[in-house]
DSSP file (Angstrom, degrees, kcal/mol; ACC not computed):
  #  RESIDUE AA STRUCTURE BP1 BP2  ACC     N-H-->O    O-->H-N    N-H-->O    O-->H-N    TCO  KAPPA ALPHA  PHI   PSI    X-CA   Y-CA   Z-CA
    1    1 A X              0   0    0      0, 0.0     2,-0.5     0, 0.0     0, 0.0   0.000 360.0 360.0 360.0 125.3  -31.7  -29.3  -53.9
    2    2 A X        -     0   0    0     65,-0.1    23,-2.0     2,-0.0    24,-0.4  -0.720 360.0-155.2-102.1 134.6  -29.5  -28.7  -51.0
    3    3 A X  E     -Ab  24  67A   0     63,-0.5    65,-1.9    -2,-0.5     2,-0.4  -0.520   8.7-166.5-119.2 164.7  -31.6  -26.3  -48.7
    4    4 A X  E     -A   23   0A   0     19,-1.2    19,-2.5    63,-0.3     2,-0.4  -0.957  17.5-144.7-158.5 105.5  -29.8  -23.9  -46.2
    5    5 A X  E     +A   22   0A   0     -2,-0.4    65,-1.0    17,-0.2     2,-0.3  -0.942  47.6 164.7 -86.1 139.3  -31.4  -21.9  -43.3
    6    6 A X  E     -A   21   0A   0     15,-3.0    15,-2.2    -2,-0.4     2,-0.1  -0.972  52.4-103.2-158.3 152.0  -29.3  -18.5  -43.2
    7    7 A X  E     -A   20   0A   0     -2,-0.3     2,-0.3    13,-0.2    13,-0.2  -0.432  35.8-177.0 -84.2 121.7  -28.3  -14.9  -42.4
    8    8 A X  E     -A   19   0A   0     11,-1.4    11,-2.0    -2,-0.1    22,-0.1  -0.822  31.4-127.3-137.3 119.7  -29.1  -12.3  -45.9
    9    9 A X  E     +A   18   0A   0     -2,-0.3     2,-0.2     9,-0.2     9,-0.2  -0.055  36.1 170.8 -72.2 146.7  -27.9   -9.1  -45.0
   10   10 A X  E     +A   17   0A   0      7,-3.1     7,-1.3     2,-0.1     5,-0.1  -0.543  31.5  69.5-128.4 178.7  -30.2   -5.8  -45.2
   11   11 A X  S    S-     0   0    0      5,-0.3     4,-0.3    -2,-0.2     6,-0.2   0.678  78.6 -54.8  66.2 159.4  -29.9   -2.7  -44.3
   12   12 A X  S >  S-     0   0    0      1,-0.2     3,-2.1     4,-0.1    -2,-0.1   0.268  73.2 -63.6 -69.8-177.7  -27.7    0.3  -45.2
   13   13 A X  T 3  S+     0   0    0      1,-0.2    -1,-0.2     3,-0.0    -2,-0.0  -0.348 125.4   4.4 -65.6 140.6  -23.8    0.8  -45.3
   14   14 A X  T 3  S+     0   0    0     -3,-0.1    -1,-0.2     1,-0.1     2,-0.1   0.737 121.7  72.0   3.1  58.3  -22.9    0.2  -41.5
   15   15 A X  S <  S-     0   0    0     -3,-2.1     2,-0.2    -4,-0.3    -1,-0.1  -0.687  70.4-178.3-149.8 100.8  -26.0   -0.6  -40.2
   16   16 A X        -     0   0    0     -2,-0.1    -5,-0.3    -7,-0.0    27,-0.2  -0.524  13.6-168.5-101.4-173.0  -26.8   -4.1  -41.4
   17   17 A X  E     -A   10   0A   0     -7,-1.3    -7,-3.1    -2,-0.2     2,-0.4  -0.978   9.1-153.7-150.8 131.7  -29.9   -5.9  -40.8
   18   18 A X  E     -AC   9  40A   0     22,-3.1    22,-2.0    -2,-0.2     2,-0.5  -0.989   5.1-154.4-127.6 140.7  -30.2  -10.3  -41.7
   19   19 A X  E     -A    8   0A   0    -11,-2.0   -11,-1.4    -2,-0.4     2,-0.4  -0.980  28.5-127.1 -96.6 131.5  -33.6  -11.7  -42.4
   20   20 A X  E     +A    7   0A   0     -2,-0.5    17,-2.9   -13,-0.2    18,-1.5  -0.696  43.6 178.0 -81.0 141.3  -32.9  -15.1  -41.4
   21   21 A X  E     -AD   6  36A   0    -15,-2.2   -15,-3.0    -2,-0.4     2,-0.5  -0.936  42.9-127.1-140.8 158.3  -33.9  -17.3  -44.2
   22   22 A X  E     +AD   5  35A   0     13,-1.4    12,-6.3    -2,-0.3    13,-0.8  -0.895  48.4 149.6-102.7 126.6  -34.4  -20.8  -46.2
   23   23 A X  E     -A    4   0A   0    -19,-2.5   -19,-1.2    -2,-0.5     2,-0.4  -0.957  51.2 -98.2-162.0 154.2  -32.8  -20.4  -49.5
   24   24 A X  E >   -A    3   0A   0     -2,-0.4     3,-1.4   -21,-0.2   -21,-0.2  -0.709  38.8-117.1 -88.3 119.7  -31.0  -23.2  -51.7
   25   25 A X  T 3  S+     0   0    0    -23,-2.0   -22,-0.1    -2,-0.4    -1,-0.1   0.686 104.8  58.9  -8.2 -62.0  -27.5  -23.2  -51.3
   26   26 A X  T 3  S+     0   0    0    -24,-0.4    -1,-0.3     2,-0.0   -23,-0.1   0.869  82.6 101.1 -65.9 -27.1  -26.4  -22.4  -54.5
   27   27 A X  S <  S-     0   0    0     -3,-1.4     4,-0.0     1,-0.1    -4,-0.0  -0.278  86.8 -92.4 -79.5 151.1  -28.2  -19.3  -54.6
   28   28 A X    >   -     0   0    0      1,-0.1     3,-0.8     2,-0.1    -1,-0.1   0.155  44.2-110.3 -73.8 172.8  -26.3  -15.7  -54.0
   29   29 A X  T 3  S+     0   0    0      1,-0.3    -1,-0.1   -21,-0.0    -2,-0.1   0.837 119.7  30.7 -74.2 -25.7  -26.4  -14.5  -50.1
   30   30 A X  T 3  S+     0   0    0    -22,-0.1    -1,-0.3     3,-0.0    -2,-0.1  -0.027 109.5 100.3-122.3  46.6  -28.5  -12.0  -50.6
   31   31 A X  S <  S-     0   0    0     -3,-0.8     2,-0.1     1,-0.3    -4,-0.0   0.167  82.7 -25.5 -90.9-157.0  -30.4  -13.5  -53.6
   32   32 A X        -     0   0    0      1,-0.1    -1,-0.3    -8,-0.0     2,-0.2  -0.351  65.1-166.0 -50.8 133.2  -33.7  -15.2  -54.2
   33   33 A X        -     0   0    0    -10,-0.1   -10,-0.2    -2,-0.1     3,-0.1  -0.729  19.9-140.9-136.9 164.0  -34.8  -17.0  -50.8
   34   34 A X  S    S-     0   0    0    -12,-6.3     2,-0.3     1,-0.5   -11,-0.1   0.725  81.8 -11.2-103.3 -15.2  -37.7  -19.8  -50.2
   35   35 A X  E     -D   22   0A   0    -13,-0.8   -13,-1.4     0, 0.0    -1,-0.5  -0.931  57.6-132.4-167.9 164.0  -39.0  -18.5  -47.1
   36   36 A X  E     +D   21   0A   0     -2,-0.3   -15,-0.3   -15,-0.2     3,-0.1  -0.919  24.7 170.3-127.5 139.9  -38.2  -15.9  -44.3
   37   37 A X        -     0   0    0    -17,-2.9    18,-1.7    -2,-0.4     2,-0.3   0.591  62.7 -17.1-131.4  -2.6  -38.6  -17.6  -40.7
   38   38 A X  E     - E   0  54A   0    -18,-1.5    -1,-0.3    16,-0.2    16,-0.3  -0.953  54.0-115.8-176.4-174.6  -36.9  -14.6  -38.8
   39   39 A X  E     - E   0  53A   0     14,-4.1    14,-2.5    -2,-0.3     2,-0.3  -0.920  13.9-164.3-147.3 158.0  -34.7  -11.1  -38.4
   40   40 A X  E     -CE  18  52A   0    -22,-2.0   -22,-3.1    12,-0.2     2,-0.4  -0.882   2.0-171.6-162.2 135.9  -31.6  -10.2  -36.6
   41   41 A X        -     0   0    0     10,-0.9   -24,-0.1    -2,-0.3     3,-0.1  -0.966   4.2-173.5-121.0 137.0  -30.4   -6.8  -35.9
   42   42 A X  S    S+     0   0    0     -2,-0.4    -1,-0.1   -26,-0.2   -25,-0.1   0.338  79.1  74.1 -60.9 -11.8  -27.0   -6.5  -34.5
   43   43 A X  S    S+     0   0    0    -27,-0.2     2,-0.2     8,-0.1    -1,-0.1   0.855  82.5  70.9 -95.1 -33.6  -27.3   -3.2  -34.0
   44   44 A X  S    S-     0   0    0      1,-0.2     4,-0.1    -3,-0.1    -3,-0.0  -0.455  96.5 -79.8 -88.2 142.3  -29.7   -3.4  -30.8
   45   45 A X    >   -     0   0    0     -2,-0.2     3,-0.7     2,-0.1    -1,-0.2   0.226  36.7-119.4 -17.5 150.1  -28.3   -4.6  -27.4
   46   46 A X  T 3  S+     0   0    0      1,-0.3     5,-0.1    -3,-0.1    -1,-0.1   0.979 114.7  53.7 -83.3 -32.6  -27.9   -8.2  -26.6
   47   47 A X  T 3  S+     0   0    0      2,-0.1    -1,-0.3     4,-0.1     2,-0.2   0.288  85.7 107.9 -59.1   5.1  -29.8   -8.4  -23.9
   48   48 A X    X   -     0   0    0     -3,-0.7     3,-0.7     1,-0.1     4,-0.4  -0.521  64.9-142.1 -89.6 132.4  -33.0   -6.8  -26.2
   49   49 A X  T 3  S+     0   0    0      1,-0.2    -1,-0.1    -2,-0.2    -2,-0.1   0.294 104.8  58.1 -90.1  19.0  -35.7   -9.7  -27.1
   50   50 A X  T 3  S+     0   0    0      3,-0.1    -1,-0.2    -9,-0.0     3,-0.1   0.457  85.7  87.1-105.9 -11.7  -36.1   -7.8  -31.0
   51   51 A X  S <  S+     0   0    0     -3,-0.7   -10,-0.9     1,-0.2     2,-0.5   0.802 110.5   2.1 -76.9 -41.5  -32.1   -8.6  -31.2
   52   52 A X  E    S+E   40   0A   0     -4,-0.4     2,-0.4   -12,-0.2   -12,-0.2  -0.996  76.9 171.9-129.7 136.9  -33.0  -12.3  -32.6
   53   53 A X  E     +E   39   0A   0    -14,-2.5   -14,-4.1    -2,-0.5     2,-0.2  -0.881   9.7 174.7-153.6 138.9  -36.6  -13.1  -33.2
   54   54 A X  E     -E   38   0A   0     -2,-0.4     2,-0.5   -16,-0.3   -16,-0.2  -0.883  40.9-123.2-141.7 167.4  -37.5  -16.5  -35.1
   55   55 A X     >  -     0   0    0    -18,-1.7     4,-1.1    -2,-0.2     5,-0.1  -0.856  32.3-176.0-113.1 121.6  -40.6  -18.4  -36.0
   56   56 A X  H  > S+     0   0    0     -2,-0.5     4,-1.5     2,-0.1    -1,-0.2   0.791  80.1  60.3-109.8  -7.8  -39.4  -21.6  -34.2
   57   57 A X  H  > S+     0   0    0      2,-0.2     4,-0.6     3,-0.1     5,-0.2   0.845 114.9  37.9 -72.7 -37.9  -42.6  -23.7  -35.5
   58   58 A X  H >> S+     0   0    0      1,-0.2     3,-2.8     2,-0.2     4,-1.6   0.981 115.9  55.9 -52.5 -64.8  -41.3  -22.9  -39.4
   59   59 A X  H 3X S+     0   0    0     -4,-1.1     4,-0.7     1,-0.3    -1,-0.2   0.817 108.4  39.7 -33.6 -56.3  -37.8  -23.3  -38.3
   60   60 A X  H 3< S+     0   0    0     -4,-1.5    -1,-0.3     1,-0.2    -2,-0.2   0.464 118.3  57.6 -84.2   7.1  -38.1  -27.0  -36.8
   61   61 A X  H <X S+     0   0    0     -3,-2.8     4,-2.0    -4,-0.6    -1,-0.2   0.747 110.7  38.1 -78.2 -53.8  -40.6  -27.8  -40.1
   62   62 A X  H  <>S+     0   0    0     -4,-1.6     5,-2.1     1,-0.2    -2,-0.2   0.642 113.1  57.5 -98.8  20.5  -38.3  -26.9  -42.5
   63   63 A X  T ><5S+     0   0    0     -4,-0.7     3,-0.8     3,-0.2    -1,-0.2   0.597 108.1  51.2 -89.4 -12.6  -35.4  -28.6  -40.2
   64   64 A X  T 345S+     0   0    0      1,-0.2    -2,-0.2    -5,-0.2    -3,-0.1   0.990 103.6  59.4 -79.5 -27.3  -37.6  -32.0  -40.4
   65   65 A X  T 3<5S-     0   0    0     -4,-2.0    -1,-0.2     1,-0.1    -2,-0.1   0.231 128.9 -93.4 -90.8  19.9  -37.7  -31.7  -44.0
   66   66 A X  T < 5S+     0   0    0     -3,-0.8   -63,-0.5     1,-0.3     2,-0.4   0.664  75.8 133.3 103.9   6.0  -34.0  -31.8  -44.4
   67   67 A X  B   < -b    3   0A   0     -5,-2.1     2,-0.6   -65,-0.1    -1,-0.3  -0.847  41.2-145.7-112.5 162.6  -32.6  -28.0  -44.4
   68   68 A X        -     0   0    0    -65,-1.9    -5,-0.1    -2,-0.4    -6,-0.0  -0.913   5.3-127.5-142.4 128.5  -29.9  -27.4  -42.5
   69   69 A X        -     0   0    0     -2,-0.6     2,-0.3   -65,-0.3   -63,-0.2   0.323  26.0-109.0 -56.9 179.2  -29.1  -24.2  -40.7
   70   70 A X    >>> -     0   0    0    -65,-1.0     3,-1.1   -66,-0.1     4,-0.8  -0.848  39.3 -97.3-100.7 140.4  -25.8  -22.2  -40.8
   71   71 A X  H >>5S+     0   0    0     -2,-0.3     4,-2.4     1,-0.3     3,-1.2   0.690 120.7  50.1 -31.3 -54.8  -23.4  -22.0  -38.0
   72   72 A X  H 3>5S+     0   0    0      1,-0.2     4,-1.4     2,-0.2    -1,-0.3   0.928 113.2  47.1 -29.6 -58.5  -25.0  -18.5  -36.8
   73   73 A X  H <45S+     0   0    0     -3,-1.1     4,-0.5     1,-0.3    -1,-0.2   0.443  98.8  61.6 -79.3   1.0  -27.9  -19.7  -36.9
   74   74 A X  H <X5S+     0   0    0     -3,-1.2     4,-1.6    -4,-0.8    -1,-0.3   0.568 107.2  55.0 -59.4 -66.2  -27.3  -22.8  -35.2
   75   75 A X  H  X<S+     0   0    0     -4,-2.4     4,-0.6    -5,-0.6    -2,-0.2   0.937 105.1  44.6 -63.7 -22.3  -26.4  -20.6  -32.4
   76   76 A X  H  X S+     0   0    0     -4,-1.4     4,-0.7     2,-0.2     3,-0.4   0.760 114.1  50.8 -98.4 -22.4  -29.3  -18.6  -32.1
   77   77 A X  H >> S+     0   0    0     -4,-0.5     3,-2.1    -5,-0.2     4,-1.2   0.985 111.5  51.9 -65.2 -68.3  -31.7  -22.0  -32.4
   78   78 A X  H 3< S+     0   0    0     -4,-1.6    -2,-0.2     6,-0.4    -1,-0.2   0.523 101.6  56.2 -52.7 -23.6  -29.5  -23.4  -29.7
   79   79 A X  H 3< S+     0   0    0     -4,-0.6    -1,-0.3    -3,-0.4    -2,-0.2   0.749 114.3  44.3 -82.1 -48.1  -30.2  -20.1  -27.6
   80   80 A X  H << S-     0   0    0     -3,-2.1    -2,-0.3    -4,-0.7    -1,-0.2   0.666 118.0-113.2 -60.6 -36.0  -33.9  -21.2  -28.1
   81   81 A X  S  < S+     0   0    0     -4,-1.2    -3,-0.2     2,-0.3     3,-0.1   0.932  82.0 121.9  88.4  55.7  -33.5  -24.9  -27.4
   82   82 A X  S    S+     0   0    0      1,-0.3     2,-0.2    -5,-0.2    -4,-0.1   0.799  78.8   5.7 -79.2 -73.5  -34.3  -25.8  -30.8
   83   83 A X  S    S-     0   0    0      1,-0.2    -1,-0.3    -9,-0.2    -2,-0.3  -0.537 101.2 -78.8-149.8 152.5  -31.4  -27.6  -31.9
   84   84 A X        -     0   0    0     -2,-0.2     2,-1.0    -3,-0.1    -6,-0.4  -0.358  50.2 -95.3 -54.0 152.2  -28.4  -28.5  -29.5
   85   85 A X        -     0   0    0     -7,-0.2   -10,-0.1     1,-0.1    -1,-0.1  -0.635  50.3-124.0 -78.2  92.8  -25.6  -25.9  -28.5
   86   86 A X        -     0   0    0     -2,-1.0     2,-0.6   -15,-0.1    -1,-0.1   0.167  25.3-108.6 -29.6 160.8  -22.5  -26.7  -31.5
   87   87 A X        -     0   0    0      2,-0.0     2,-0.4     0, 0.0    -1,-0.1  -0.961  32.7-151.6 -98.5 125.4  -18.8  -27.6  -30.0
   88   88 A X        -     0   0    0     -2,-0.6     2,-0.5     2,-0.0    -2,-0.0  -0.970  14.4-160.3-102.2 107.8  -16.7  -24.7  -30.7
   89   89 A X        -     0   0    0     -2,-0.4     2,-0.2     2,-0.0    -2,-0.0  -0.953  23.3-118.5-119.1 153.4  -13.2  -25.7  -31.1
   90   90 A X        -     0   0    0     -2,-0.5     3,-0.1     1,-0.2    -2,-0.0  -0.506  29.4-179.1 -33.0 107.3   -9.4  -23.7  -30.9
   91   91 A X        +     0   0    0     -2,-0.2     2,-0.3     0, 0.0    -1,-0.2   0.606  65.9  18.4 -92.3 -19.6   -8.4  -24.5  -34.4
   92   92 A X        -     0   0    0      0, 0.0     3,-0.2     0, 0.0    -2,-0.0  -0.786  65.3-131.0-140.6 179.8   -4.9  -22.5  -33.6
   93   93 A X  S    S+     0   0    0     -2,-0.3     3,-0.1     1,-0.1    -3,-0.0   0.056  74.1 112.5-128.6  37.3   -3.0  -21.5  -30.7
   94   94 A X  S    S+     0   0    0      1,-0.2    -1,-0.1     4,-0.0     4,-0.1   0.642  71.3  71.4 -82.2 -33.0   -2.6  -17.5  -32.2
   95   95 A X  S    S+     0   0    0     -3,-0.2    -1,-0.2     2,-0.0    -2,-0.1   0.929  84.2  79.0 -60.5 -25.3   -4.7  -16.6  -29.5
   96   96 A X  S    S-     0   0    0      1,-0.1     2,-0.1    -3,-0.1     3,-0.1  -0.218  87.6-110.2 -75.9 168.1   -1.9  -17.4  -26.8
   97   97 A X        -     0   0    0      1,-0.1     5,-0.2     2,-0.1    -1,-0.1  -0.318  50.6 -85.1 -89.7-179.5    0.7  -15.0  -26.1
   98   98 A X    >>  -     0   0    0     -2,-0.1     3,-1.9     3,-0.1     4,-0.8  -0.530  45.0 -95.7 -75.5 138.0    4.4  -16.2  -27.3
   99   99 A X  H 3> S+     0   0    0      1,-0.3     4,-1.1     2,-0.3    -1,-0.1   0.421 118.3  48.6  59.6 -98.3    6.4  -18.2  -25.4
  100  100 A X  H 3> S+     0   0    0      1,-0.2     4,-2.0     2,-0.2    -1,-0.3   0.570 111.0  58.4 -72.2  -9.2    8.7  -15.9  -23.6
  101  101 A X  H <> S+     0   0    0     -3,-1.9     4,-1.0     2,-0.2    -2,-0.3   0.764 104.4  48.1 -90.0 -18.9    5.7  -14.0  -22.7
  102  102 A X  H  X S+     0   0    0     -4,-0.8     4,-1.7    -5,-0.2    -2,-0.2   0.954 111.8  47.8 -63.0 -48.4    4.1  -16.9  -21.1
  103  103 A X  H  X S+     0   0    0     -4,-1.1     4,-1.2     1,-0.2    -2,-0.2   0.690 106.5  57.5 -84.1  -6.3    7.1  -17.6  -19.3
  104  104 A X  H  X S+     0   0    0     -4,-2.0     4,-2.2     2,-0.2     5,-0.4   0.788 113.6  43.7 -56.9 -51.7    7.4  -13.5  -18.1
  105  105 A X  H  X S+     0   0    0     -4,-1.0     4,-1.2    -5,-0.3    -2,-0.2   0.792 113.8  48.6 -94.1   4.3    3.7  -13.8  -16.5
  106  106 A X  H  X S+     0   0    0     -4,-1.7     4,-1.6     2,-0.1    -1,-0.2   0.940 112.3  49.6 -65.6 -61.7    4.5  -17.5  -14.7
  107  107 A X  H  X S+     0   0    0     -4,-1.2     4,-1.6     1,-0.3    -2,-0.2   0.741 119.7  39.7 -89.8 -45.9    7.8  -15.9  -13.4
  108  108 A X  H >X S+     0   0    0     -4,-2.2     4,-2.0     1,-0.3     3,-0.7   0.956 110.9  54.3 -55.1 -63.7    5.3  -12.7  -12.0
  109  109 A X  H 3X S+     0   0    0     -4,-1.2     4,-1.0    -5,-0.4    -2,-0.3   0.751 110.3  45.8 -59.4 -27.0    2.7  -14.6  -11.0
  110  110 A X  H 3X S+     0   0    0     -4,-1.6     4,-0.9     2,-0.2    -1,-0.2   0.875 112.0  55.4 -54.6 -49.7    5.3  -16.6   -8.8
  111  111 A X  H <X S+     0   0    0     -4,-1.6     4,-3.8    -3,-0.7     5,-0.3   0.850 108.5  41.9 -43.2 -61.4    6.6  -13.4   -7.8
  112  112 A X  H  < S+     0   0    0     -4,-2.0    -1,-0.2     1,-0.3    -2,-0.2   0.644 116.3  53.0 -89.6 -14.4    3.4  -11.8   -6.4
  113  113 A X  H  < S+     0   0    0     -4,-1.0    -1,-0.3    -5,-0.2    -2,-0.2   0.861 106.2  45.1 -66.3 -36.1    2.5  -15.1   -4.9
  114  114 A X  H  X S+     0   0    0     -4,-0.9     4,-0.7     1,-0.2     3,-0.5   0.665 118.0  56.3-101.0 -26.4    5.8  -15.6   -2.9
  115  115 A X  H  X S+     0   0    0     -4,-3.8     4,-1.9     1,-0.2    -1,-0.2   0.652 101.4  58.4 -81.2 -10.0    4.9  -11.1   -1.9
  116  116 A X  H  4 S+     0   0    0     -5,-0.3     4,-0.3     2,-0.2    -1,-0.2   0.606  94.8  51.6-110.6  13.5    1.6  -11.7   -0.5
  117  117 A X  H  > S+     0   0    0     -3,-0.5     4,-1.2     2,-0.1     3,-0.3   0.737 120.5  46.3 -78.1 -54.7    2.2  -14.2    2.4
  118  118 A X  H  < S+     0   0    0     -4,-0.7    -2,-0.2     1,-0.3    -3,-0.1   0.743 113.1  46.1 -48.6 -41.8    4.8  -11.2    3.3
  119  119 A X  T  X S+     0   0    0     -4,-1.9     4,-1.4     2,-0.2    -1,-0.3   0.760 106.6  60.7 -75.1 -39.8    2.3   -8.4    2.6
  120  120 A X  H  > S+     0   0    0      1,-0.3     4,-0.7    -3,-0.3    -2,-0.2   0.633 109.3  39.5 -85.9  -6.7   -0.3  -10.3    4.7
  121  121 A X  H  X S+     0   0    0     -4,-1.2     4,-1.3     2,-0.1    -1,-0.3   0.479 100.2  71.8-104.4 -17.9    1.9  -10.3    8.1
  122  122 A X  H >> S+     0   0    0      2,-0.2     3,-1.9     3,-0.1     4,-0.6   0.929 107.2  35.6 -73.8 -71.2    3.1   -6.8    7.6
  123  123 A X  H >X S+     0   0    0     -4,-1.4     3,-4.3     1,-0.3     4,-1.4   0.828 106.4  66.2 -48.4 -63.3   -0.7   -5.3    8.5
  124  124 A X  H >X S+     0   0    0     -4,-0.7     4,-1.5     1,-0.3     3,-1.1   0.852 116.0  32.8 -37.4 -52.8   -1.5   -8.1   11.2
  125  125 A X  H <X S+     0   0    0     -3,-1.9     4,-0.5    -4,-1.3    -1,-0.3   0.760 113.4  55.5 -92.2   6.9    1.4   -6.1   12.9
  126  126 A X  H << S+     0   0    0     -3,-4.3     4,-0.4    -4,-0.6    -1,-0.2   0.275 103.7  59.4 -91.9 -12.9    0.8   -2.6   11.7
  127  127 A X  H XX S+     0   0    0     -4,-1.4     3,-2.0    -3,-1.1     4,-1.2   0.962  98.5  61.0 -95.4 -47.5   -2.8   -2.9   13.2
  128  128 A X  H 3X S+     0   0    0     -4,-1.5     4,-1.2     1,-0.3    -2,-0.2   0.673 101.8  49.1 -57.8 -41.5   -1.4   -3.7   17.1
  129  129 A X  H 3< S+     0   0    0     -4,-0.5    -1,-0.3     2,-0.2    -2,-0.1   0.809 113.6  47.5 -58.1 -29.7    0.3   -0.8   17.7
  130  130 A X  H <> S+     0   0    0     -3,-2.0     4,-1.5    -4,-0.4    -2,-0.2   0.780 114.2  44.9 -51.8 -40.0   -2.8    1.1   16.4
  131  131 A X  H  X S+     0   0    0     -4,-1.2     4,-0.9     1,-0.2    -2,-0.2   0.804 114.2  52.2 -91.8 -17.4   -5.2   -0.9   18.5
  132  132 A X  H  X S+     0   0    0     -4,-1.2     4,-1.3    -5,-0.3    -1,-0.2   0.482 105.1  54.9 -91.1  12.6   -2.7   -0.5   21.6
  133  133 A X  H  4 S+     0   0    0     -3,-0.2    -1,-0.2     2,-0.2    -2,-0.2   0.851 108.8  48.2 -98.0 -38.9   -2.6    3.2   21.1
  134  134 A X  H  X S+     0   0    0     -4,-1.5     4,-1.1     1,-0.2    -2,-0.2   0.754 108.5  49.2 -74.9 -19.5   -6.4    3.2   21.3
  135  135 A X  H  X S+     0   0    0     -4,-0.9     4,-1.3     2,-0.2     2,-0.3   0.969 104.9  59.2 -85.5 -63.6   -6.6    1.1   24.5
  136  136 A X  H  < S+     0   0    0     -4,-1.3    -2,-0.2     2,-0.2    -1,-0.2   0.418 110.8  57.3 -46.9  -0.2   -3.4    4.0   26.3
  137  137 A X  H >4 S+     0   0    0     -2,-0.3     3,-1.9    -4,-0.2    -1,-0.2   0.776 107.0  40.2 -80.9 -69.5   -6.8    6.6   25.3
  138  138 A X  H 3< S+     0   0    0     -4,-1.1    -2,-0.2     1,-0.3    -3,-0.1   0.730 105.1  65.4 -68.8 -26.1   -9.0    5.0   27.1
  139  139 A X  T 3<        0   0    0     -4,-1.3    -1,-0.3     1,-0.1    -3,-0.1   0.313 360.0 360.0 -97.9  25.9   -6.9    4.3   30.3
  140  140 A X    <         0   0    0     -3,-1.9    -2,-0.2     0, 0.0    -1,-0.1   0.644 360.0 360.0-141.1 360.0   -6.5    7.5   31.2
């Protein structure tokens, strides 16, 4: 029986609630479970210690005996030191912007490099006249 630890959502229409759970695979997500080991509410802050809470002596029992968490939950043992942190990789490259749009914010960034050597001598000499104006005060 291939054994599963896993998110089954609770709680009302946008407000969920997961009991984290051990439940056999096959079985629906929010079905028949073997054991409850934990909760997570999305709804509270991240920084909030009620935001994940797990039983981590159940957890690492029923991971020696061969069940094996779900990628969420994988994160949130790893959070614990339970279990190692997963490799998260870029499966596409949809996050980057297009093309010509890369080659618009190289062409900028070039730009605003090649303006600030320029920018950074204009004050140096905008402050001397200032400071010589304050020294013509003071001598007489």
């Amino acid at each position: 029986m291939p054994v599963r630890i896993r998110l089954s959502r609770g709680g009302a229409k946008k407000k969920p609630f997961y009991r984290i759970v051990v439940a056999d695979s096959r079985r629906a997500r929010d079905g028949k479970f073997i054991d409850q080991v934990g909760t997570y509410n999305p709804m509270l802050p991240k920084d909030s210690s009620e935001r994940v809470k797990i039983d981590v002596e159940k957890t690492k029992d029923w991971i020696a005996k061969g069940a094996q968490p779900s990628d969420r939950v994988t994160l949130f043992l790893s959070n614990l030191g339970v279990v190692e942190k997963p490799v998260i990789t870029e499966k596409t490259k949809k996050h980057l912007p297009k093309k010509k749009t890369q080659e618009r914010l190289t062409a900028a960034k070039e730009k605003a490099e090649a303006e600030a050597p320029a920018e950074a001598e204009a004050p140096a000499e905008a402050e001397a006249p200032a400071e010589a104006e304050v020294d013509d005060k003071k001598t007489e």
